[in-house]
PDB file of N, CA, C and O in Angstrom:
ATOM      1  N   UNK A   1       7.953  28.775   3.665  1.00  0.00           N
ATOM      2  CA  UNK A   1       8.883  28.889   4.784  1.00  0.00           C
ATOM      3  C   UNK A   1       9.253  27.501   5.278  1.00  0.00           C
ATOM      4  O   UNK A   1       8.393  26.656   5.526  1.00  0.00           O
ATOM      5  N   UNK A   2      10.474  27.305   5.404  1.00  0.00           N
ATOM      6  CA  UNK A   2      10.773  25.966   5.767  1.00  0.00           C
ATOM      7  C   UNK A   2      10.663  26.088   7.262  1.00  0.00           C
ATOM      8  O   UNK A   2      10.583  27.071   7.997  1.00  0.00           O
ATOM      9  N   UNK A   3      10.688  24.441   7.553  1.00  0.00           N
ATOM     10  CA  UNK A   3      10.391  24.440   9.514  1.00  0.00           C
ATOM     11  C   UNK A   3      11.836  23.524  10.261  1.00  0.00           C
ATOM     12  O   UNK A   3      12.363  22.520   9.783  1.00  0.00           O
ATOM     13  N   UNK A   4      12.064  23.945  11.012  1.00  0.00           N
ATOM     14  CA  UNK A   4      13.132  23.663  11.383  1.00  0.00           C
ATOM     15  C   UNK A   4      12.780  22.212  12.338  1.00  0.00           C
ATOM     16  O   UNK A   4      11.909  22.123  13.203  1.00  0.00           O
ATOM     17  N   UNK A   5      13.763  21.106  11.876  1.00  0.00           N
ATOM     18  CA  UNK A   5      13.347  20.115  12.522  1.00  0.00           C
ATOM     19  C   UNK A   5      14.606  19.557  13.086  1.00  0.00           C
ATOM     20  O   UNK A   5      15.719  19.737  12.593  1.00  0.00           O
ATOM     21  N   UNK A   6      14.317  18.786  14.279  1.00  0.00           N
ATOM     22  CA  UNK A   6      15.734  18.132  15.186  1.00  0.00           C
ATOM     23  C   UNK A   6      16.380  17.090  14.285  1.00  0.00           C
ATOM     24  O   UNK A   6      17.216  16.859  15.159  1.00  0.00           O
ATOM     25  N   UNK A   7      16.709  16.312  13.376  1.00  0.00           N
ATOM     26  CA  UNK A   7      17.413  15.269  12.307  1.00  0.00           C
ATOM     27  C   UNK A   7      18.014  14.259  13.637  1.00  0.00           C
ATOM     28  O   UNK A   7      18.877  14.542  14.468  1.00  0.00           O
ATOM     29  N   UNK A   8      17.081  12.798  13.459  1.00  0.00           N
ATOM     30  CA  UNK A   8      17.412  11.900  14.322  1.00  0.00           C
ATOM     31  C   UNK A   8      19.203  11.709  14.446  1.00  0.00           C
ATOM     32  O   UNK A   8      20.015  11.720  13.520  1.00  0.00           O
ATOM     33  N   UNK A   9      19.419  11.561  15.709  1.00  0.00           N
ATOM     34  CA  UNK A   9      20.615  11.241  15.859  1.00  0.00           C
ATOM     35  C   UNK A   9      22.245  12.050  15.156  1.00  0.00           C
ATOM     36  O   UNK A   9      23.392  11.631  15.006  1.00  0.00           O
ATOM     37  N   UNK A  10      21.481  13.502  14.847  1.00  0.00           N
ATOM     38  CA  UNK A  10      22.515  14.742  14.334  1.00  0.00           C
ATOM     39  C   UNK A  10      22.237  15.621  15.505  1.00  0.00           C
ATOM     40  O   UNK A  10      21.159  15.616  16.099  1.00  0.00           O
ATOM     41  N   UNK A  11      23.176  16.318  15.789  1.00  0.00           N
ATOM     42  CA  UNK A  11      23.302  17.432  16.697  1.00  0.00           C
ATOM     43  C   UNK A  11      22.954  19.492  15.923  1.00  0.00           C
ATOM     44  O   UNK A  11      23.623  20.090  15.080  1.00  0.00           O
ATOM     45  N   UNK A  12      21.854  19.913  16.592  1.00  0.00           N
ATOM     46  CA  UNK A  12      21.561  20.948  16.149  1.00  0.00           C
ATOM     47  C   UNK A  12      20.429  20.766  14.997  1.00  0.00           C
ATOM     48  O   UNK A  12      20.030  19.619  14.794  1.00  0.00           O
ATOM     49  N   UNK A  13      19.851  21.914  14.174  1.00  0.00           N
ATOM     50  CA  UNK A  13      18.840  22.070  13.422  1.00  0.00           C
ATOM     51  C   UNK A  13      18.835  21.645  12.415  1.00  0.00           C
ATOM     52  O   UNK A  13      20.031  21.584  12.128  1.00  0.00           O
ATOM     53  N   UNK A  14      18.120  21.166  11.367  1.00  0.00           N
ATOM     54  CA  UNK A  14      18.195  21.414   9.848  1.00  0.00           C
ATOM     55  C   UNK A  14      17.318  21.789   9.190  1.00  0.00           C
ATOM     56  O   UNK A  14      16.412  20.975   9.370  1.00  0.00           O
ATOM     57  N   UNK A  15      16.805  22.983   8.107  1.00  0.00           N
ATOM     58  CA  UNK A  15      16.183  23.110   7.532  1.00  0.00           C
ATOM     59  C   UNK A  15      15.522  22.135   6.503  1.00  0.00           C
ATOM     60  O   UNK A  15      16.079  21.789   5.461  1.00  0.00           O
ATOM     61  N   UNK A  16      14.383  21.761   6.864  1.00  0.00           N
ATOM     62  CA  UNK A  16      14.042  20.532   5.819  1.00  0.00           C
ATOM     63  C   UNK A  16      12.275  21.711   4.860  1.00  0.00           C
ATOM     64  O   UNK A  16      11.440  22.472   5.349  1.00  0.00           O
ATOM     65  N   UNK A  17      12.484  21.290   3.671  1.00  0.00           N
ATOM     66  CA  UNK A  17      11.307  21.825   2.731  1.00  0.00           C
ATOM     67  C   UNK A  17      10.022  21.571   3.156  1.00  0.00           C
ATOM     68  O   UNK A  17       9.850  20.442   3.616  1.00  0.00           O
ATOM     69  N   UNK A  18       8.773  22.542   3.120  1.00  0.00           N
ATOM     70  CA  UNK A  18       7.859  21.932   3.769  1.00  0.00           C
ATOM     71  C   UNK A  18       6.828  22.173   2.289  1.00  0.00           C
ATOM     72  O   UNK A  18       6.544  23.234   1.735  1.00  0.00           O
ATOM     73  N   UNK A  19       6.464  20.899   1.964  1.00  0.00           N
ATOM     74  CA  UNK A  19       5.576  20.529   1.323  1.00  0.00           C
ATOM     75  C   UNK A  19       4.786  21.638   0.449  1.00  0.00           C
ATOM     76  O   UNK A  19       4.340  22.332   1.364  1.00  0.00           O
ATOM     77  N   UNK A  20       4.375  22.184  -0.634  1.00  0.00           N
ATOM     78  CA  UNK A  20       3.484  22.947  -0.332  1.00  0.00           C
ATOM     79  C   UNK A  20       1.802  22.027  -1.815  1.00  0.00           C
ATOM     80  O   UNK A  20       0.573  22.080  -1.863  1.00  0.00           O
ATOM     81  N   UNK A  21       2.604  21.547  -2.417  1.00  0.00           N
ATOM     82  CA  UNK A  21       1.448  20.827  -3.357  1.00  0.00           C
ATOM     83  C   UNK A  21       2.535  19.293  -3.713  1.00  0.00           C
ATOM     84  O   UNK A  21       3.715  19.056  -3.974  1.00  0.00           O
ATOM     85  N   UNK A  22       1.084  18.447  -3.491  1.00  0.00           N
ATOM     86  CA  UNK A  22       1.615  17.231  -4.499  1.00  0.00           C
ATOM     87  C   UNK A  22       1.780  16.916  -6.270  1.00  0.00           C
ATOM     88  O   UNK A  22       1.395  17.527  -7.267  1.00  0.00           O
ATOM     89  N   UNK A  23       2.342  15.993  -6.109  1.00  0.00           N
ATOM     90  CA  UNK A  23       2.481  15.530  -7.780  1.00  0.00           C
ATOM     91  C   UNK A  23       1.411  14.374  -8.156  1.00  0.00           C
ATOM     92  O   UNK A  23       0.793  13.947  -7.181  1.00  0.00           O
ATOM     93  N   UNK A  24       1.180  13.961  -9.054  1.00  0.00           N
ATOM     94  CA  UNK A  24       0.691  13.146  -9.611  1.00  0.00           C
ATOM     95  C   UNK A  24       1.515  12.192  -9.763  1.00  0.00           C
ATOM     96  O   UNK A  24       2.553  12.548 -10.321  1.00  0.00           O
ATOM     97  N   UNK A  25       1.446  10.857  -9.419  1.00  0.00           N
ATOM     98  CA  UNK A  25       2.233   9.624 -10.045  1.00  0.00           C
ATOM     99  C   UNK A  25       1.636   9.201 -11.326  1.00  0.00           C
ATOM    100  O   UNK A  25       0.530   8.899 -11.774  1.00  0.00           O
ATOM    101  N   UNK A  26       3.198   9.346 -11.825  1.00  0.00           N
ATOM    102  CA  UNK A  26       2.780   9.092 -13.375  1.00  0.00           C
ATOM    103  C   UNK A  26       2.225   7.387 -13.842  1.00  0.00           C
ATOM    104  O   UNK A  26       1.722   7.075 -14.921  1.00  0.00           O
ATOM    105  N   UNK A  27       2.428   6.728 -12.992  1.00  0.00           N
ATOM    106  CA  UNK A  27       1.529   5.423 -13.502  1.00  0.00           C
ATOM    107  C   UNK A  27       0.279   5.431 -12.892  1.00  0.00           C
ATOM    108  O   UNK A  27      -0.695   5.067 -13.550  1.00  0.00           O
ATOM    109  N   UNK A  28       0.112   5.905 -11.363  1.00  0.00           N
ATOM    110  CA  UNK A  28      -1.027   5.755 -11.143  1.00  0.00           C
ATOM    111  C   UNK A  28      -2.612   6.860 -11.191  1.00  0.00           C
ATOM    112  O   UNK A  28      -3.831   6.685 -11.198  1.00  0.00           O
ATOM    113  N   UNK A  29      -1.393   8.307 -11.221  1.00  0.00           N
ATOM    114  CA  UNK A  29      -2.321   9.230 -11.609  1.00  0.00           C
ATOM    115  C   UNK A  29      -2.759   9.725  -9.754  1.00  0.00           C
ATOM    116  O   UNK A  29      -3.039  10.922  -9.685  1.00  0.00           O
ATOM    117  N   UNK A  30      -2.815   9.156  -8.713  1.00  0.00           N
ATOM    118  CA  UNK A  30      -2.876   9.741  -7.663  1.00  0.00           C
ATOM    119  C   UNK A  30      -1.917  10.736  -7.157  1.00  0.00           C
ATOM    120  O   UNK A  30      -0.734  10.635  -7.485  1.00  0.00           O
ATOM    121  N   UNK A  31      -2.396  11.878  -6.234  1.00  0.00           N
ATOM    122  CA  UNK A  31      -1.343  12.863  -5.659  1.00  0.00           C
ATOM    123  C   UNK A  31      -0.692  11.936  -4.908  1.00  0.00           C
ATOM    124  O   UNK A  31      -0.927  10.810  -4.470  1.00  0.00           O
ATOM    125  N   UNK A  32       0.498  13.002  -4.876  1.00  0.00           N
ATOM    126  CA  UNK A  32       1.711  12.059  -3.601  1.00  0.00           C
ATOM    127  C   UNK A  32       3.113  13.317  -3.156  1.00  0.00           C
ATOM    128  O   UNK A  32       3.543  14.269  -3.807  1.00  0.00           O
ATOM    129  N   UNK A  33       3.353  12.989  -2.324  1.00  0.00           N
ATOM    130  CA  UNK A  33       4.410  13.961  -1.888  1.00  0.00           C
ATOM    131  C   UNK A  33       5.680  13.361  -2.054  1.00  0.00           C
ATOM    132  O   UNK A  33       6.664  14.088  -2.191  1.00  0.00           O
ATOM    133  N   UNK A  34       5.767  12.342  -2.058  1.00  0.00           N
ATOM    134  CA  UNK A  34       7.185  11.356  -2.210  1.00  0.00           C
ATOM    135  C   UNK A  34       6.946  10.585  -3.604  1.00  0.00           C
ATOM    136  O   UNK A  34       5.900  10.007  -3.898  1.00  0.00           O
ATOM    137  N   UNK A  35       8.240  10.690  -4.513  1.00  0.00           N
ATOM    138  CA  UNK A  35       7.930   9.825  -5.872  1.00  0.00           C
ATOM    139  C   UNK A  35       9.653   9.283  -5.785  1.00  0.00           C
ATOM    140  O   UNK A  35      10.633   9.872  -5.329  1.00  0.00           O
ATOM    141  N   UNK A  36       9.527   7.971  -6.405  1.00  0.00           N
ATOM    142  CA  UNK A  36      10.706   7.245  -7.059  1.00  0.00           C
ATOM    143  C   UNK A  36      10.819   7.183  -8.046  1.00  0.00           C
ATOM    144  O   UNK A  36       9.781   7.203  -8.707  1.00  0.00           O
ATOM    145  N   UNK A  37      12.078   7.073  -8.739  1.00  0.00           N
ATOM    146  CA  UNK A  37      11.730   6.607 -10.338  1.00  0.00           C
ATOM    147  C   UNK A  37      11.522   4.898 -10.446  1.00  0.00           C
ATOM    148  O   UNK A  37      12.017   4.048  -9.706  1.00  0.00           O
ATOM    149  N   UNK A  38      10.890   4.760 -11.272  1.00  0.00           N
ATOM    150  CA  UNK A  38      10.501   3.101 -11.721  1.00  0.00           C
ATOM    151  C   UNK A  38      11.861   2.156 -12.453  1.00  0.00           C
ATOM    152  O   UNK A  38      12.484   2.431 -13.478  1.00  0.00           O
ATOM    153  N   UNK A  39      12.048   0.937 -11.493  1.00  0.00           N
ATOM    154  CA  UNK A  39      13.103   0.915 -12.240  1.00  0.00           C
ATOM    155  C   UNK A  39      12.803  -0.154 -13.877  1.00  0.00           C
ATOM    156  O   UNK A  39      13.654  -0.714 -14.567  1.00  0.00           O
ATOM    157  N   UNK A  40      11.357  -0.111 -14.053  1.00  0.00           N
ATOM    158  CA  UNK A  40      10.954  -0.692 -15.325  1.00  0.00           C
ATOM    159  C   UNK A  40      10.805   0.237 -16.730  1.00  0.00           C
ATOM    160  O   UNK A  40      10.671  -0.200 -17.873  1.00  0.00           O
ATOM    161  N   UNK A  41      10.864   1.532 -16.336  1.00  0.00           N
ATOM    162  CA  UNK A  41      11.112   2.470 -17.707  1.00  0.00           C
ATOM    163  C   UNK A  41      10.976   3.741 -16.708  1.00  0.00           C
ATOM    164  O   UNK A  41      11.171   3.740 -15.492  1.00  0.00           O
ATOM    165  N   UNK A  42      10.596   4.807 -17.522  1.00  0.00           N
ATOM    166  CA  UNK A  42      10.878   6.190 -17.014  1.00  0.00           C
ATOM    167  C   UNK A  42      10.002   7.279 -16.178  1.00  0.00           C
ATOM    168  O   UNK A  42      10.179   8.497 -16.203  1.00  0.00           O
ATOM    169  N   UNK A  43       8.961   6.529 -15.387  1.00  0.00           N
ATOM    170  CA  UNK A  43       7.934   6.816 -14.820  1.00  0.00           C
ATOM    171  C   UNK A  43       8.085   6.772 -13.637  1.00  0.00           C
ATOM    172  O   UNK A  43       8.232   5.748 -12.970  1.00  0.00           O
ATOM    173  N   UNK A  44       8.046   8.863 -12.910  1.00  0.00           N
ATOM    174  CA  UNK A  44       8.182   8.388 -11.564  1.00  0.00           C
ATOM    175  C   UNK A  44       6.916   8.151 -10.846  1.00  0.00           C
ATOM    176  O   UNK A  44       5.812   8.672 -11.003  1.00  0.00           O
ATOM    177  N   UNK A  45       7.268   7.367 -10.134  1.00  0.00           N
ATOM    178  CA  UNK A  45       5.800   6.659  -9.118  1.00  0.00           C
ATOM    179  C   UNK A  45       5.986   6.749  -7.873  1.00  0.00           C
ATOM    180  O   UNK A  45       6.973   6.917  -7.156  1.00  0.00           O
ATOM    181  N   UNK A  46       4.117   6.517  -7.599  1.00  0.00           N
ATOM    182  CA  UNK A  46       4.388   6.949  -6.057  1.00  0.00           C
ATOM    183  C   UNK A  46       4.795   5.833  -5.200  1.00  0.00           C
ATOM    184  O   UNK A  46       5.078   4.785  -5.781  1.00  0.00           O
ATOM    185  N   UNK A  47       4.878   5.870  -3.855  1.00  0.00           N
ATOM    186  CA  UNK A  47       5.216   5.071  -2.862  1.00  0.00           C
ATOM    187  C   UNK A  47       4.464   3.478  -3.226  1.00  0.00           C
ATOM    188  O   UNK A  47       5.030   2.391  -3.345  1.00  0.00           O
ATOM    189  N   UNK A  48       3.295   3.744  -3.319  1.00  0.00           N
ATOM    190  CA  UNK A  48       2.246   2.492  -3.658  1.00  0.00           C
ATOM    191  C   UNK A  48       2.536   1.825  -4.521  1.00  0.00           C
ATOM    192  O   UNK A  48       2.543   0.602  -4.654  1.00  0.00           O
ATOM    193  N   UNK A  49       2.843   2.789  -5.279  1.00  0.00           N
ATOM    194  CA  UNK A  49       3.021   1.563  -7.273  1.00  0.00           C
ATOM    195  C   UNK A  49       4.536   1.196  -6.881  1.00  0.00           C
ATOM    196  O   UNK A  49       4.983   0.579  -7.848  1.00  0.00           O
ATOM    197  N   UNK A  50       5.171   1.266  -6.240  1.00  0.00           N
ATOM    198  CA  UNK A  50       7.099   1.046  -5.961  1.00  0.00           C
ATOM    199  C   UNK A  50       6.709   0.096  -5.340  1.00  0.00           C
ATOM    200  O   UNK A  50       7.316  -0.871  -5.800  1.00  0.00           O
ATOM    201  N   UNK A  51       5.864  -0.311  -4.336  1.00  0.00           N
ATOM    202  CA  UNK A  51       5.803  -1.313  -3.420  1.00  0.00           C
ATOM    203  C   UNK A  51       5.136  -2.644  -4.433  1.00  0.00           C
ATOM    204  O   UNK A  51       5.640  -3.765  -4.501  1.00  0.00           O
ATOM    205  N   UNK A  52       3.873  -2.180  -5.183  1.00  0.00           N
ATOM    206  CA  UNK A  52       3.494  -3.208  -6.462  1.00  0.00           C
ATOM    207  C   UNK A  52       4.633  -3.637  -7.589  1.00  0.00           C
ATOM    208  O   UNK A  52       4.563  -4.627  -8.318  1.00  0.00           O
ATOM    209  N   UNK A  53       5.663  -2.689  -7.558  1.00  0.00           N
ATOM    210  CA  UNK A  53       7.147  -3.013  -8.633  1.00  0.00           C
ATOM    211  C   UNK A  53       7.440  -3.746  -7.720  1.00  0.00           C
ATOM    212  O   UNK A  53       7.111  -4.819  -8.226  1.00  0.00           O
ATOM    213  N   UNK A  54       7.831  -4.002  -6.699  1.00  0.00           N
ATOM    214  CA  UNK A  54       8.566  -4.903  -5.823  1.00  0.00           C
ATOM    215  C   UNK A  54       8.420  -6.198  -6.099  1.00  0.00           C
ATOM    216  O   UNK A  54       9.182  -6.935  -6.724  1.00  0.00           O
ATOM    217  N   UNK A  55       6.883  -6.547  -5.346  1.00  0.00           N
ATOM    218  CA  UNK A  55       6.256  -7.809  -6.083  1.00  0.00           C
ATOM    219  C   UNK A  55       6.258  -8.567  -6.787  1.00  0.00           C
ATOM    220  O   UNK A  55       5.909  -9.738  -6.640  1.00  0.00           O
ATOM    221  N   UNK A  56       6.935  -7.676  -8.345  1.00  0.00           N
ATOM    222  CA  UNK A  56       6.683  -8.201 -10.169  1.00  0.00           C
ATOM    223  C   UNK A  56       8.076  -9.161  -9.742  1.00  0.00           C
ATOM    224  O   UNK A  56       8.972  -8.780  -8.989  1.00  0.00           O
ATOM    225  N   UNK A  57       7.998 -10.562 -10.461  1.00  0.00           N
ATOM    226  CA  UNK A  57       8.631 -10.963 -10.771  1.00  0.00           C
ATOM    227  C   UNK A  57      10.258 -10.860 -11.084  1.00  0.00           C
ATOM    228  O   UNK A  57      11.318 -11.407 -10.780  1.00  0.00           O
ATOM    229  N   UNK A  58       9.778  -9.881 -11.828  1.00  0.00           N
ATOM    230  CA  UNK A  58      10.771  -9.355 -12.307  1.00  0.00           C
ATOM    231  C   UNK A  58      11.623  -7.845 -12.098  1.00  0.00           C
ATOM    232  O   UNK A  58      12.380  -7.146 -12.772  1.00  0.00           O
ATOM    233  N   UNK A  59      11.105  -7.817 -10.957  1.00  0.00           N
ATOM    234  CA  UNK A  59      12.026  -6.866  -9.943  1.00  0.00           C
ATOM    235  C   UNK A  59      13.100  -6.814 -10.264  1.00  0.00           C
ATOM    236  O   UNK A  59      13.646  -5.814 -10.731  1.00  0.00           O
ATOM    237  N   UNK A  60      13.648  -7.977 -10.057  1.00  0.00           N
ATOM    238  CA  UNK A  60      15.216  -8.091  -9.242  1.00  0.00           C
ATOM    239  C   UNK A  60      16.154  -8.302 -10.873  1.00  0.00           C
ATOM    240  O   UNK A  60      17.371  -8.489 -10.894  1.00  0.00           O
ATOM    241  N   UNK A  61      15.424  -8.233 -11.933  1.00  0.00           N
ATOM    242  CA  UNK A  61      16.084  -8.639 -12.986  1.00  0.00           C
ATOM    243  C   UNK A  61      15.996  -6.958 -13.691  1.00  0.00           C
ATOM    244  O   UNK A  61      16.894  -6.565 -14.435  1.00  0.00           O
ATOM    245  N   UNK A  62      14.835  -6.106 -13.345  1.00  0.00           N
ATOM    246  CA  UNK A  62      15.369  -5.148 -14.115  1.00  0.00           C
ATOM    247  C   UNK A  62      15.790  -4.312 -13.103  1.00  0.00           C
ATOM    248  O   UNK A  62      15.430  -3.177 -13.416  1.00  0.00           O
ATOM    249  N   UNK A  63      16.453  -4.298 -11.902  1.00  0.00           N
ATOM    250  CA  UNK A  63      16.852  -3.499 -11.003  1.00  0.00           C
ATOM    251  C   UNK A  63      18.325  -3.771 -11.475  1.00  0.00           C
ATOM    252  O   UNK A  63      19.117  -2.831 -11.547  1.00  0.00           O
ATOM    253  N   UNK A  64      18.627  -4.820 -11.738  1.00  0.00           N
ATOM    254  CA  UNK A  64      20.396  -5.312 -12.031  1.00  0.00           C
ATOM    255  C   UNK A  64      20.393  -4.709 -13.616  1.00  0.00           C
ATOM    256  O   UNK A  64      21.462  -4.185 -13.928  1.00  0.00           O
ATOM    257  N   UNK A  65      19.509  -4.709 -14.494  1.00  0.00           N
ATOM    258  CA  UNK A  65      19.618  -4.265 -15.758  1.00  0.00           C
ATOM    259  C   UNK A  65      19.797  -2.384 -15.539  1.00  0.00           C
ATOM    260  O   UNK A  65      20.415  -1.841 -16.455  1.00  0.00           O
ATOM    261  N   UNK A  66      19.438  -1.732 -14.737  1.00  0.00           N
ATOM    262  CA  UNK A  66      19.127  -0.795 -14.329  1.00  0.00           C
ATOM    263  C   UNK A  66      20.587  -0.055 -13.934  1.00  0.00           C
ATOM    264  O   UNK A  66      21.138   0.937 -14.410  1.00  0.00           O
ATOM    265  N   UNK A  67      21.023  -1.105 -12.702  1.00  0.00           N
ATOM    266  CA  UNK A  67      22.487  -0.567 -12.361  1.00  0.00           C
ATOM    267  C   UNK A  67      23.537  -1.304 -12.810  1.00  0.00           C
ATOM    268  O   UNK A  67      24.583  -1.349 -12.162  1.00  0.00           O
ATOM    269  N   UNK A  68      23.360  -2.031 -14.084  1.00  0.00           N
ATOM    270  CA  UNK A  68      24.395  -2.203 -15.355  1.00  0.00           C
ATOM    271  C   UNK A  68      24.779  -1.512 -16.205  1.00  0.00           C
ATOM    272  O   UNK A  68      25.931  -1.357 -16.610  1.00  0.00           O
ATOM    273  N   UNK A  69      23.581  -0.922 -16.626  1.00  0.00           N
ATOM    274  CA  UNK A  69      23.643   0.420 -17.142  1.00  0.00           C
ATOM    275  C   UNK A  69      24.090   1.648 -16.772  1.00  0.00           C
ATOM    276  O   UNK A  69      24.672   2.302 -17.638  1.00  0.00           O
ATOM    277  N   UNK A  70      23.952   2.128 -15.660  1.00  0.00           N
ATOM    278  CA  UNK A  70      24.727   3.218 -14.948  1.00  0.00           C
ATOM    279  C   UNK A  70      25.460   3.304 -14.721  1.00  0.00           C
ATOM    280  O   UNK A  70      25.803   4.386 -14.245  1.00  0.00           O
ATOM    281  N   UNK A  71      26.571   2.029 -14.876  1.00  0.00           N
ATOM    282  CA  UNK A  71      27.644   1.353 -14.400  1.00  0.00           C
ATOM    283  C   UNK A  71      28.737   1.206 -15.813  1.00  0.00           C
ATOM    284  O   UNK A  71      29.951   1.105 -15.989  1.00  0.00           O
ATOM    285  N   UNK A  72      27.560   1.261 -16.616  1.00  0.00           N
ATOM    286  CA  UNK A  72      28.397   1.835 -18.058  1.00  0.00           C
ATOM    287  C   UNK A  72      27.956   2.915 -18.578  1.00  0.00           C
ATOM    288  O   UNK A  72      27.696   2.820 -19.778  1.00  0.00           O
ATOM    289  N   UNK A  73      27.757   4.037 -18.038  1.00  0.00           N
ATOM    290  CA  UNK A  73      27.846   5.027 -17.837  1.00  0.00           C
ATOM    291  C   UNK A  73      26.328   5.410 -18.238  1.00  0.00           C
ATOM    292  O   UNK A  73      25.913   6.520 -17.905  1.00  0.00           O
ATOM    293  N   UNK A  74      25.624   4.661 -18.831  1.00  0.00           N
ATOM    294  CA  UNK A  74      24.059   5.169 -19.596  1.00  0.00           C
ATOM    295  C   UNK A  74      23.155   5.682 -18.286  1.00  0.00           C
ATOM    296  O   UNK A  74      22.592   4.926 -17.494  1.00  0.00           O
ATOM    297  N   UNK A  75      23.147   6.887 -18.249  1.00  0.00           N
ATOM    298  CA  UNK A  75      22.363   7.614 -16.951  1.00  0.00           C
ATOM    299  C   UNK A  75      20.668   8.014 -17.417  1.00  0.00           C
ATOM    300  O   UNK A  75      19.785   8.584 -16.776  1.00  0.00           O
ATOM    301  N   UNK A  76      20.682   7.394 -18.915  1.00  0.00           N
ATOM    302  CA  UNK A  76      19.080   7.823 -19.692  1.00  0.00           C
ATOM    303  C   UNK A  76      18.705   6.054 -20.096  1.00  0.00           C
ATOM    304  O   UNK A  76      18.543   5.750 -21.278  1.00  0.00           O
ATOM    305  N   UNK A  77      18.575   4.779 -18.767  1.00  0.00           N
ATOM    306  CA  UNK A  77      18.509   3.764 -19.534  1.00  0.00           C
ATOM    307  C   UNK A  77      16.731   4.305 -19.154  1.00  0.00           C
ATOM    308  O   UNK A  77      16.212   5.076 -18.347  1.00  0.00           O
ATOM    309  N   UNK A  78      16.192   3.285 -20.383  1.00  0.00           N
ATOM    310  CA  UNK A  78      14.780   3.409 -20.624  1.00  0.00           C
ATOM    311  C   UNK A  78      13.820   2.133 -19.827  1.00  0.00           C
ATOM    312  O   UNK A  78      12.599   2.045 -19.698  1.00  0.00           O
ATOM    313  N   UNK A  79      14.857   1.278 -19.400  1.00  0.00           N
ATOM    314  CA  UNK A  79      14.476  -0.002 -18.384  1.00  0.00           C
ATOM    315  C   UNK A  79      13.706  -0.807 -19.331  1.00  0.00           C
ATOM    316  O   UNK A  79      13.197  -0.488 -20.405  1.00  0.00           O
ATOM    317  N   UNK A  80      13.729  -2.010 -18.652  1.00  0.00           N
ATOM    318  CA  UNK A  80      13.091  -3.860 -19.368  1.00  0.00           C
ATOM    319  C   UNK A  80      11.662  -2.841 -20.144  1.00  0.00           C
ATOM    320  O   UNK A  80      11.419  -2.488 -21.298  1.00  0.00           O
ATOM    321  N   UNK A  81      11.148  -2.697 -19.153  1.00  0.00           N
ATOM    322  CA  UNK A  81       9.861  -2.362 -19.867  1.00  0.00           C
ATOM    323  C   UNK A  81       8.727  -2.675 -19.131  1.00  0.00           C
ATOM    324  O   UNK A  81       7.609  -2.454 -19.595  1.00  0.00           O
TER     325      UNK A  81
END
């Protein structure tokens, strides 16, 4: 059953999903309720390991390789690595 919550700064209700099991992050193997995809290959991860991608060096080089690709239309890129 979803729970009806006030949506900051919208007028009236919105039905938002309420949780009922987590996932596993696929790099780190811990549960999690929120996942991203990685923008270093095809592994979605949780909040924690996104914040350790941040960090890498090489962030900012496969984030632009990432939306170069999408940008030529490849919506299955496999990322730097």
């Amino acid at each position: 059953m979803a729970k009806r919550y006030q949506a900051a700064g919208h007028q009236g209700e919105r039905d938002w999903p309420t949780p009922k099991e987590s996932v596993a992050c696929q790099r780190c193997g811990k549960g999690t309720f929120a996942t991203i995809m990685s923008y270093f290959n095809t592994e979605s991860i949780c909040l924690g390991c996104e914040k350790e991608e941040q960090a890498s060096p090489r962030y900012e080089e496969a984030k632009r390789a990432e939306n170069e690709a999408v940008r030529q239309g490849n919506y299955n890129f496999k990322g730097i690595g």
